[in-house]
C-alpha positions as CSV (number, residue, x, y, z in Angstrom):
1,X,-17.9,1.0,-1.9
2,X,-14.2,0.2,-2.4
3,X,-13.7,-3.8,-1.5
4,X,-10.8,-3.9,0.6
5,X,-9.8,-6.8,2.4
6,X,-10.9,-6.2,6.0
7,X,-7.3,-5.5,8.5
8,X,-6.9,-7.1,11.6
9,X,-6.8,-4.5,14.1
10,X,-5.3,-4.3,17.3
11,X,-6.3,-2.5,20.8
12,X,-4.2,0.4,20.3
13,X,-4.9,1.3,16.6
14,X,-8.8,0.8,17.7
15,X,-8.2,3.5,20.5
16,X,-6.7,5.8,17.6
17,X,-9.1,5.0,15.4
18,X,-12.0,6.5,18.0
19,X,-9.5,9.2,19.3
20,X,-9.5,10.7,15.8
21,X,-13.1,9.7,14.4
22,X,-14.4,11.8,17.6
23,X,-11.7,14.6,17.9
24,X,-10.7,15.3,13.9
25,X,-7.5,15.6,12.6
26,X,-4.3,15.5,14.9
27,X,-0.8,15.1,14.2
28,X,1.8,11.9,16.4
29,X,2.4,14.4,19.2
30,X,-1.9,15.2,19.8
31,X,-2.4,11.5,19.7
32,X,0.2,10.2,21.8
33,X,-0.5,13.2,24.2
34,X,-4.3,11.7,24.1
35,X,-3.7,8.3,23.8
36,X,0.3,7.3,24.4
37,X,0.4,9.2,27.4
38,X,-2.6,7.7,28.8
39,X,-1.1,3.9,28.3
40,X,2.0,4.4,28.9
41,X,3.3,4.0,25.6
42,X,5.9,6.0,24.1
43,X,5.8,8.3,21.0
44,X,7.2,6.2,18.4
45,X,4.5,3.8,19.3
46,X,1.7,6.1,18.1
47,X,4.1,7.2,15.2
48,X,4.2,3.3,13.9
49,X,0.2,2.5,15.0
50,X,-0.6,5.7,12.9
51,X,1.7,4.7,9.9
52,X,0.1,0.9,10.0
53,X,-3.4,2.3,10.0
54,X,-2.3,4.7,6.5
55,X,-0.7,1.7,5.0
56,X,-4.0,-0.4,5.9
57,X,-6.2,2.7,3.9
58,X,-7.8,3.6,7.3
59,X,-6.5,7.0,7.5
60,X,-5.6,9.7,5.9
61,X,-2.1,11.7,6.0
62,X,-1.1,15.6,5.2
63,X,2.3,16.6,5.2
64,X,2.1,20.4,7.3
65,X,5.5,21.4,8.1
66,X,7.5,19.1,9.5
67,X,4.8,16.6,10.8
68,X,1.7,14.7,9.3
69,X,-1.1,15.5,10.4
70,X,-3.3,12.5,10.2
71,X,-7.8,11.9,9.8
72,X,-9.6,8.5,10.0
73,X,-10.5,8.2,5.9
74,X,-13.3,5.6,7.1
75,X,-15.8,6.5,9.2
76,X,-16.9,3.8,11.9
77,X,-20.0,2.4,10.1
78,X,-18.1,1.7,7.3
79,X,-15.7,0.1,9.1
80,X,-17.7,-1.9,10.7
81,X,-19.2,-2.9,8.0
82,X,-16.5,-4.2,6.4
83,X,-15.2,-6.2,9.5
84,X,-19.0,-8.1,9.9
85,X,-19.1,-8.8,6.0
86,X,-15.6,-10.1,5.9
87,X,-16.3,-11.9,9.4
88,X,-19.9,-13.2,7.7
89,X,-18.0,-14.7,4.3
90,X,-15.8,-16.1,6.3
91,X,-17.5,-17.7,8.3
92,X,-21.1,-18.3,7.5
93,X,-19.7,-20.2,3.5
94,X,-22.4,-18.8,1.7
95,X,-25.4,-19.9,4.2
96,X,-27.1,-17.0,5.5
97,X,-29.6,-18.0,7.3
98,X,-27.3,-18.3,10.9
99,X,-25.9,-14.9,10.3
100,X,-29.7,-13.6,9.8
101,X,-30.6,-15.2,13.0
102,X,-27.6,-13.8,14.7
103,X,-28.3,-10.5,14.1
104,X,-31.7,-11.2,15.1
105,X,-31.0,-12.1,18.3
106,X,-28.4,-9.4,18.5
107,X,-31.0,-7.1,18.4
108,X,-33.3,-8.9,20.0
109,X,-30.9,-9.2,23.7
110,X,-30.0,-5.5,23.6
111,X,-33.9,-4.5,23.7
112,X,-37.2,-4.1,22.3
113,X,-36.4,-0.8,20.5
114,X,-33.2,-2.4,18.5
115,X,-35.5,-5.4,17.1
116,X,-38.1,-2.2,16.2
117,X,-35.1,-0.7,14.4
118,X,-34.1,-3.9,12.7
119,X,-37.4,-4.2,11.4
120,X,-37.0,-0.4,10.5
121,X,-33.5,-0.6,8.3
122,X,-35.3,-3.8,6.6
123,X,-38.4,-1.7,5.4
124,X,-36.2,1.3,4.6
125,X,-33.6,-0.9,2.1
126,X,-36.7,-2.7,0.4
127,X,-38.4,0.7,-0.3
128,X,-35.2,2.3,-1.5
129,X,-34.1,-1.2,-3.7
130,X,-37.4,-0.8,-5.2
131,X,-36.6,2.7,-6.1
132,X,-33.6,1.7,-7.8
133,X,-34.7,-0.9,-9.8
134,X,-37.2,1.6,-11.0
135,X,-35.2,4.0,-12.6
């Protein structure tokens, strides 16, 4: 996984973001027509959001004509896992053990079946990190 810094991200480049992970690739005039519009925001607004999220490596850009058309070039769980990473180094200064716990209870408040799955994603890495050390 490329190590890149984690960006600060703003309301309306996280509303891009999810407009183009769950509709594909659209050029300034799709998005603002999906998401300017929608806010009250004006064209060049989307233009600048969607030109700040290629300079921070988060999407992707295609020169078609006249226009760019524009994909997210990290998908959400990747995302996300660079934003709780850089948010755990950051914060938790190399003791684990609170961010352990916090994701515990994470799991633990939304419901039974999230702890279950927890438990699940643990069992899963040690099996596969075992594989790898194998070979």
């Amino acid at each position: 996984m490329q190590t890149l810094k984690r960006p600060y991200l703003g309301e309306l480049e996280m509303a891009v973001l999810e407009y183009l992970w769950s509709h594909g690739e659209f050029d300034a005039k799709g998005v603002y027509s999906a998401v300017g519009k929608t806010r009250g925001i004006s064209h060049n607004t989307i233009q600048s959001t969607l030109e700040r999220l290629f300079k921070k490596k988060l999407l992707a850009r295609e020169k078609i004509s006249h226009a760019y058309v524009y994909q997210a070039k990290v998908g959400r769980d990747e995302l996300m896992s660079r934003m709780i990473n850089d948010v755990v180094n950051t914060i938790s200064k190399n003791n684990a053990d609170g961010m352990l716990a916090a994701f515990v209870d994470i799991a633990a408040r939304t419901d039974e079946a999230h702890l279950d799955r927890l438990e699940q994603l643990i069992n899963e890495y040690r099996l596969n990190s075992g594989n790898d050390s194998a070979s």
